[in-house]
N, C-alpha and C positions, 0 to 999 in steps of 0.2 A: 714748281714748288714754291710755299710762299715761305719770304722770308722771317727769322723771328730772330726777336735778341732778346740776351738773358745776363742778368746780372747774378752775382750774390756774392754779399756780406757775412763772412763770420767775425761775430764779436770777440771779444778778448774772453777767455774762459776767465769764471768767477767761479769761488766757491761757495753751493747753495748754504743755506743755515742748518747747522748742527743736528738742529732739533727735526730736521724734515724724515719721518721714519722711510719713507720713500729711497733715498739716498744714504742710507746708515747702514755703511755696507758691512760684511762676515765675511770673517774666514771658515771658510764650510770646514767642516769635520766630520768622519764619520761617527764618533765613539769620543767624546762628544762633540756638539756646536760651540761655538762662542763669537762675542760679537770683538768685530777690531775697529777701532774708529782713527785709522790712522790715513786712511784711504779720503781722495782730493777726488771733486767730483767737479765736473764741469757743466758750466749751463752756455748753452749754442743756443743764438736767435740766427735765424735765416732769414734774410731778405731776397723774395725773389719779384722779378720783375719781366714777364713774359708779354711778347704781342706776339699773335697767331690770328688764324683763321676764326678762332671759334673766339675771339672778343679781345678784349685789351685784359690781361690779368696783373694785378696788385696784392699780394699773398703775402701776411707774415706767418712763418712757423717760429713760434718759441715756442721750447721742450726743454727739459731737463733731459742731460744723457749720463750715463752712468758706463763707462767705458768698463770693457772685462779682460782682464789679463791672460794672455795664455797661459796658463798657470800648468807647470809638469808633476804628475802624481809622483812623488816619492817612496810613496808606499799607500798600500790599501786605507792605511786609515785615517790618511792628511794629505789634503790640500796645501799646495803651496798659497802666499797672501798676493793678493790681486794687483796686478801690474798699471798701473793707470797710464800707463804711456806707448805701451806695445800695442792699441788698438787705436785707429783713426776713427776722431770725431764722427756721431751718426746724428743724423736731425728723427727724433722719434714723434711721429703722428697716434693722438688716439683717436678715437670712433668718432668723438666730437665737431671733430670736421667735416662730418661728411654732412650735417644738418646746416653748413655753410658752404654747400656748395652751388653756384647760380643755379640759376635753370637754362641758363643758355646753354652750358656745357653737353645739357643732357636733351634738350629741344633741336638741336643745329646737326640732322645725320641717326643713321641708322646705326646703334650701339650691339656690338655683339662683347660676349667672353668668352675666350677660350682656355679652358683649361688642361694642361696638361699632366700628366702621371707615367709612370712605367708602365702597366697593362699587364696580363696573365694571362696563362694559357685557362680558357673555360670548358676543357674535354682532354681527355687524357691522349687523347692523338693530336692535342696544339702542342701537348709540352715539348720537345724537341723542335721542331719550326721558331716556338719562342724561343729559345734558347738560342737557337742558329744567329736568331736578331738580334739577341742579347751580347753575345760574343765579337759579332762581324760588325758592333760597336767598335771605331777605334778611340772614345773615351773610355771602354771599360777594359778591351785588351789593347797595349800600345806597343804593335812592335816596330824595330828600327826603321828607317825609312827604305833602307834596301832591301827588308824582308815585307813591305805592305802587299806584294802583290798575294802573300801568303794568306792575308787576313779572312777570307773564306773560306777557303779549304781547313785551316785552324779551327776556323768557327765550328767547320760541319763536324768538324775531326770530335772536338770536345762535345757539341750539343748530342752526339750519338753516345756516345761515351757516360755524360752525365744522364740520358735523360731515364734510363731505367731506375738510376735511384729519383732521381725527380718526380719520375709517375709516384711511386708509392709514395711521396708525401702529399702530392695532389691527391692520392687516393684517399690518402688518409684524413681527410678535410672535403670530402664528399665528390671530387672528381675535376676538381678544376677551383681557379681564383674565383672570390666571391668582390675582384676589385671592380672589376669592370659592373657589374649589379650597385654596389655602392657609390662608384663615381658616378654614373649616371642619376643615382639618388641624388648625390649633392646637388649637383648640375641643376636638377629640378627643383629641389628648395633653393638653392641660390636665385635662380629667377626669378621664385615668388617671395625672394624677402627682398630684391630690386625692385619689383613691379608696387611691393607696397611701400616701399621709398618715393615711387614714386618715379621710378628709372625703369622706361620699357627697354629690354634690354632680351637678347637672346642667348643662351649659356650653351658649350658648344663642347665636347670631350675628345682629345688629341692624345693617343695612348702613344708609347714613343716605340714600346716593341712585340705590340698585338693589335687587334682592330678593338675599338676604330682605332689607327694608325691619325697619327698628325694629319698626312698627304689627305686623308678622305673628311678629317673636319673641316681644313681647309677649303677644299671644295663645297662643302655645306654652307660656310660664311660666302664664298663667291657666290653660291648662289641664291642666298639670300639677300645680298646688294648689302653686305654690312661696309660701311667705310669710316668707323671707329671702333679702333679693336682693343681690349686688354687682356692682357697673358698674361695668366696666373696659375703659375706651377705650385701643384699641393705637396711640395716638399716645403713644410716651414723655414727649414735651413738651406744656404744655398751651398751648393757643391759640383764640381766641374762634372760630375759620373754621374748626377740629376738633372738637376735643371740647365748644367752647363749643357749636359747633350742634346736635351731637348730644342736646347735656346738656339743651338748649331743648328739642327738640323731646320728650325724654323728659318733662321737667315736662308740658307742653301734655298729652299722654296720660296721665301720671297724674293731675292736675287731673281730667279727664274720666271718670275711670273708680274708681267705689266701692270694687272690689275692689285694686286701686294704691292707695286713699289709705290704706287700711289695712295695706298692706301693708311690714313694716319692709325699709328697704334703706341702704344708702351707697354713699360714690361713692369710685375713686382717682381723682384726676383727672389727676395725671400721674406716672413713675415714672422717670424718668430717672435719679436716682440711687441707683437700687439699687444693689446691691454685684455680686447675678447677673448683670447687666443689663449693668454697666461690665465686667465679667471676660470676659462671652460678647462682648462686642463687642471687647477687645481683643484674644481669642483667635484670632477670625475676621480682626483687621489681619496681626501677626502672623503663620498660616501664609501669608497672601498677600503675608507682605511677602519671604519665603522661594522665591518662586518667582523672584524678580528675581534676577540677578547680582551685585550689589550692593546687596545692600539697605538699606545704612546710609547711602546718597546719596536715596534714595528718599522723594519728597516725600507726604504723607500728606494729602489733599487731601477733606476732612470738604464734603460736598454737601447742603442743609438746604433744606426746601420754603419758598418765601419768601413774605411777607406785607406787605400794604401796609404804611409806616411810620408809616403815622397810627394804623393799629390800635396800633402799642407806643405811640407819645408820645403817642396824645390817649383813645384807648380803655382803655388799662391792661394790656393784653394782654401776661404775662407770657416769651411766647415766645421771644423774642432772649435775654433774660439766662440761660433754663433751656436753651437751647441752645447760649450757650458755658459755662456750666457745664458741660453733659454734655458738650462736647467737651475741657472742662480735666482732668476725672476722667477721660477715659480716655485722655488722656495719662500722666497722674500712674501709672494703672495698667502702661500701657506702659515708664516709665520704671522700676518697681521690676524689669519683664523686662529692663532693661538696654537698652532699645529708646530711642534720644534722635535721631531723627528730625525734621527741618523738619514743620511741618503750616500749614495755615491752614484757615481756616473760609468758605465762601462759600455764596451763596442763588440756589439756581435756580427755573424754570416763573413768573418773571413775564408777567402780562398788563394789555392796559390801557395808557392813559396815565400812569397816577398813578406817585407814588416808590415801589420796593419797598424791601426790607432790604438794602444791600449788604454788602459786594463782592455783586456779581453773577456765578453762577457761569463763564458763558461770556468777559467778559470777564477774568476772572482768570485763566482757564487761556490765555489769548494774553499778557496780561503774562508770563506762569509762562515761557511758551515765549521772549518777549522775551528775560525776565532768565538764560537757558540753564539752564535747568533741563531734564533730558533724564529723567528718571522720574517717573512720577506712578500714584500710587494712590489712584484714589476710592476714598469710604467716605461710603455714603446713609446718614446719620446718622439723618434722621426716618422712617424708614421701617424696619417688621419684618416685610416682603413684598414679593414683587418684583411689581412691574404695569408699567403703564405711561412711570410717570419713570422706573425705574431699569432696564428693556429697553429702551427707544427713547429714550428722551431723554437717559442718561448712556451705556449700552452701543455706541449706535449715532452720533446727534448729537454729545456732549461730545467722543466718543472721534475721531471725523472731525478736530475741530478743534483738539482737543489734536498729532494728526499732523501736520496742516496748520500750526500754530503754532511747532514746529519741536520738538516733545517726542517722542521715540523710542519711548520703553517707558511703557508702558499696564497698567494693572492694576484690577482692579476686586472691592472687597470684598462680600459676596454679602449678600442679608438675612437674617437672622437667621431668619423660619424658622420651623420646629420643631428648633431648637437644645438638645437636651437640656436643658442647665444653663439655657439663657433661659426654658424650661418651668416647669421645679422652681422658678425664682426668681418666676415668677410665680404659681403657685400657693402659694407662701409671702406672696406680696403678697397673693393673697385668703384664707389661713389668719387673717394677721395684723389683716385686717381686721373679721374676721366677731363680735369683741365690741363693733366700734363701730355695728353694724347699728342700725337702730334708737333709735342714741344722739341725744341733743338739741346740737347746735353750737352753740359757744359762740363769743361774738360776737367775740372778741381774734381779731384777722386774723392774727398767725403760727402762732396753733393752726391754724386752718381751714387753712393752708397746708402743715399737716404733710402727712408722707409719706401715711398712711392717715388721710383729712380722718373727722370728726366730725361728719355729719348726714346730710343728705337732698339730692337733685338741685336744690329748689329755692332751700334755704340757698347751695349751694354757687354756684351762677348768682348769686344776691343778691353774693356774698361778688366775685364778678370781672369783674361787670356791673350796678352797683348803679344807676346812673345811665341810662346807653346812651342818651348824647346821641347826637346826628346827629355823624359825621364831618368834622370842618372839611377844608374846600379843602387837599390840599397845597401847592399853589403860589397867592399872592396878589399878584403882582406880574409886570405883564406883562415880559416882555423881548423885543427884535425879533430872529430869525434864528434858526437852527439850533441854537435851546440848548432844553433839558431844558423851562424855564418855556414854551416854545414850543410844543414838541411838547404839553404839560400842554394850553394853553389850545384846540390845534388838537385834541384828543381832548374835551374840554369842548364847542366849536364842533360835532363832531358829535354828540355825544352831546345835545345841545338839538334840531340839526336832528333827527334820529330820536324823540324830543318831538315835535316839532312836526308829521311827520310821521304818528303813532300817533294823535295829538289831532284831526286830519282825518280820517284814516281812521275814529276811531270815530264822528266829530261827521256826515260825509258819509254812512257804509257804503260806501263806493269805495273800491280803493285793491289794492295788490299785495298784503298781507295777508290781504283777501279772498278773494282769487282763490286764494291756496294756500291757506285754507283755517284757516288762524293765526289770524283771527276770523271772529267766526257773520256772514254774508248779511246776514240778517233780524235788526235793533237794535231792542231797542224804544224805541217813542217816548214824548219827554220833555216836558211839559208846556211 
């Protein structure tokens, strides 16, 4: 392995000038906006200074960053004012850089990308099998470490369970995800807006819980002799139960396989604030917000896949704060169009008893309808493909009870796609990336956080799961009746009976499990 050393310099934050509209931050409101100019904005220069294999590198990044507070909803129709101290410094890259990148970077070795996503069932006999892989997740289900040996039988127990209402949504959406069709779209216009960069480069599709499966892109780049790799998960935000699992699961394979550990790669691991990214997403509000009759009443209603809330307060899980940032910048965007529109931010597809991220999508859109609000425009924020959530579960569901809730006009912003400009911005995210290939990560957690991180898959896992304690309980206190800590400990109550259940089954070989099939007959016996 060759050696490299790396330095970097952060400057003293300054505050940029006044007048830069850029940086002239709000306090978002639903009903109405206004602007607060009381908010301190930081400007970070990075110096970095790498030698590696692929040439002697000398890079400065200066960016303005605009930190974003975790800011807690009070209520439906105000935002709390923006915390400039709760978020660590970011170094933000625009497209700009990728037209300065050498040509040794992209000359010295065969360039693959691989991209990964979640994956869908494409027939209505995957659904259940997806599901199984979904579940026998232990980022998405986490149980104690003395019940793991449970985690598939669990899995099968639940993917049987859900998948007859599952089928009828996939049916209802013509028989299966239209993900895996569209990733591979991307896949294919990202190569060719590489190749007309000017970066021969092969783009490569890693789904994490349907084919192609990671395990089989992987073996495509082996056997295409790639040995510069970039990973780029199309989740704009990063979050332990996305790109955190993927990113797992990619170490695990490389650990095991000689020809991976030699192999130089880096990761983005999220991109939310690109410049492409926020322009193509405002663009797309925008012409939809142009078909209403009024579009300047027109409530702007940003829909974000939700996550328990213990993953952000007790896991570290970055995802809330980079999702109302990326819903602050493309307002900000919006608003240089002259667009000054109500918005709010809410989280859908909870399951489970546990607390997710609120607002919660579907209860917000019935207050929306309460407070007479009679237009509304989704916009899937987390999502740059249409599947399952945003055909049945916002197009078909949300939109029912947005009607029913007493909201007239409906609108619904499309995914992104193979979005020209969302293309080019993203293969500038892997232009820009490709002189940190191979690079050694350096241990200052706001570097690792920059736009285009500085190591390896398993650096970067260390860097946002260093720990990976067990999940404390969200609720610890009992309450009697119809409230939230009820329902918590009535979902806890089953969740032990089916323990306890499973514990028989394997300890007898009897039991309903058997008989479908979910465990072997024949156990062997224990001394």
């Amino acid at each position: 392995m060759n050696h490299q050393s790396m330095n970097i310099r952060i400057q003293a934050p300054c505050p940029p000038s006044p007048s830069s509209p850029r940086f002239h931050h709000k306090t978002p409101l639903i009903l109405p906006r206004v602007n607060c100019s009381s908010e301190v904005v930081s400007n970070v220069v990075l110096q970095i200074e790498a030698s590696s294999n692929v040439g002697n590198l000398s890079m400065n990044i200066s960016k303005h960053n605009r930190p974003f507070g975790r800011s807690q909803k009070q209520s439906l129709l105000l935002k709390q004012p923006l915390n400039k101290d709760s978020m660590p410094l970011r170094a933000l890259m625009t497209s700009s850089t990728a037209q300065d990148t050498p040509a040794s970077f992209v000359g010295d070795g065969k360039i693959g990308v691989l991209l990964l996503n979640l994956g869908g069932p494409e027939t209505l006999d995957d659904v259940q099998p997806f599901l199984f892989n979904l579940f026998a997740d232990p980022d998405i289900i986490r149980l104690p470490r003395l019940f793991r040996f449970l985690q598939k039988p669990l899995a099968q127990f639940i993917s049987v369970a859900r998948a007859p209402k599952s089928k009828e949504g996939y049916a209802s959406i013509g028989g299966g995800s239209p993900l895996r069709k569209m990733t591979d779209a991307q896949a294919t216009e990202l190569r060719k807006a590489l190749y007309e960069k000017n970066v021969p480069a092969e783009v490569y599709v890693g789904m994490r819980y349907w084919h192609p499966f990671t395990e089989e892109a992987i073996e495509e780049i082996k056997k295409d002799g790639v040995n510069k790799l970039v990973v780029l998960p199309l989740y704009p935000q990063f979050s332990i139960s996305t790109s955190g699992s993927s990113l797992r699961l990619l170490e695990s394979i490389f650990r095991e396989d000689e020809y991976l550990v030699n192999m130089q790669h880096t990761v983005i691991p999220s991109w939310y604030q690109r410049e492409g990214y926020i322009k193509a997403m405002a663009g797309l509000i925008e012409k939809e917000l142009e078909s209403f009759n009024d579009p300047g009443k027109v409530m702007i209603f940003f829909s974000a896949h939700g996550v328990p809330v213990a993953y952000v307060e007790e896991a570290g899980d970055p995802y809330k704060a980079e999702m109302e940032e990326c819903v602050d910048l493309i307002m900000e965007e919006l608003e240089r169009r002259k667009i000054n529109n109500p918005y709010t931010l809410a989280y859908q597809s909870r399951v489970g008893p546990v607390e997710w991220l609120k607002p919660y999508t579907d209860q917000t859109i019935i207050e929306l309808g309460e407070k007479g609000v009679k237009s509304l425009l989704a916009v899937p924020i987390s999502f740059v493909s249409e599947h399952i959530e945003t055909l049945e579960e916002i197009d078909v569901e949300y939109k029912e009870l947005a009607l029913e809730s007493g909201i007239e006009n409906w609108g619904r912003v499309p995914a992104l796609g193979c979005e020209p400009s969302f293309i080019r911005d993203l293969a500038d995210a892997v232009i820009e990336s490709l002189p940190y290939v191979g690079a050694m990560a350096v241990s200052n957690l706001e570097a690792r956080q920059s736009l285009v991180p500085l190591g390896s898959v398993e650096e970067l896992l260390a860097t946002y799961d260093s720990q990976r304690r067990e999940l404390p309980a969200p609720v610890t206190v009992w309450e009697w009746g119809f409230t939230k800590s009820a329902e918590t400990w009535n979902g806890r109550a089953a969740m032990l009976a089916v323990i306890v259940l499973l514990f028989l089954e394997v300890s007898t070989g009897e039991g309903f499990l058997h008989q479908w099939g979910v465990l072997p007959l024949q156990l062997p016996v224990f001394p």
